[in-house]
N, C-alpha and C positions, 0 to 999 in steps of 0.2 A: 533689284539693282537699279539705281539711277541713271540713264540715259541721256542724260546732259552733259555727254561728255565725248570725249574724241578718246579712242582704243587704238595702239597702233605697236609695232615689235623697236624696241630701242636696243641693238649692236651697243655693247661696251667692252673692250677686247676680243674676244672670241666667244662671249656667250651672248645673248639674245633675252630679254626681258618682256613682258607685258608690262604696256604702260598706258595709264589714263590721266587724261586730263581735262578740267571743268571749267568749262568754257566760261563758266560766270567769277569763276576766283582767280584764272588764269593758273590752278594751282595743277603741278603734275607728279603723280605718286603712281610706284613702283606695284606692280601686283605679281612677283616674284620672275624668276626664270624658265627658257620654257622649258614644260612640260607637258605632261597629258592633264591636268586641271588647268592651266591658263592658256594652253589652247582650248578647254573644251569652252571656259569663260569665253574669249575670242571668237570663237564660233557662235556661240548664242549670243553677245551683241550684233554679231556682223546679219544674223540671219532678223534678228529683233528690227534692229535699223531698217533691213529689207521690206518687211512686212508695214514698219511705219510708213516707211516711202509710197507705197502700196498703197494705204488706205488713205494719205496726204491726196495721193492721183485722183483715189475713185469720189473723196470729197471736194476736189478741185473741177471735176465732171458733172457731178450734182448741183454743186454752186451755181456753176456757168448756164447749168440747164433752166436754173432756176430765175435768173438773169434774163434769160430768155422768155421765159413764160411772163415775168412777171413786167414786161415792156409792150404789152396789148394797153 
């Protein structure tokens, strides 16, 4: 799955959709109503994102560390 994208629940009268949108096309498409497959999709970007965020941190750590050593 591509991760360049924003996931979020889009309300259109009474029922509730999976919706993605790519941030490089602006373009925004439906991944159906929900259920128990587009929450379980929802769930695995939201937890995918987490883990990227994650490792953005522990590489923003080593960088800086790196910064540090490399200014003797």
């Amino acid at each position: 799955m591509n991760y360049n994208l924003s996931m979020y629940w889009r309300k259109v009268g009474d029922r509730e959709y999976l919706t993605k949108k790519h941030s490089s096309q602006n373009k925004v498409t439906s991944l159906g109503a929900k259920s128990k497959e587009t929450i379980k999709i929802y769930e695995d970007f939201l937890k995918h994102k987490a883990m990227l965020k994650e490792e953005l941190a522990s590489l923003d750590k080593k960088l800086e560390k790196t910064r540090k050593l490399n200014k003797i």
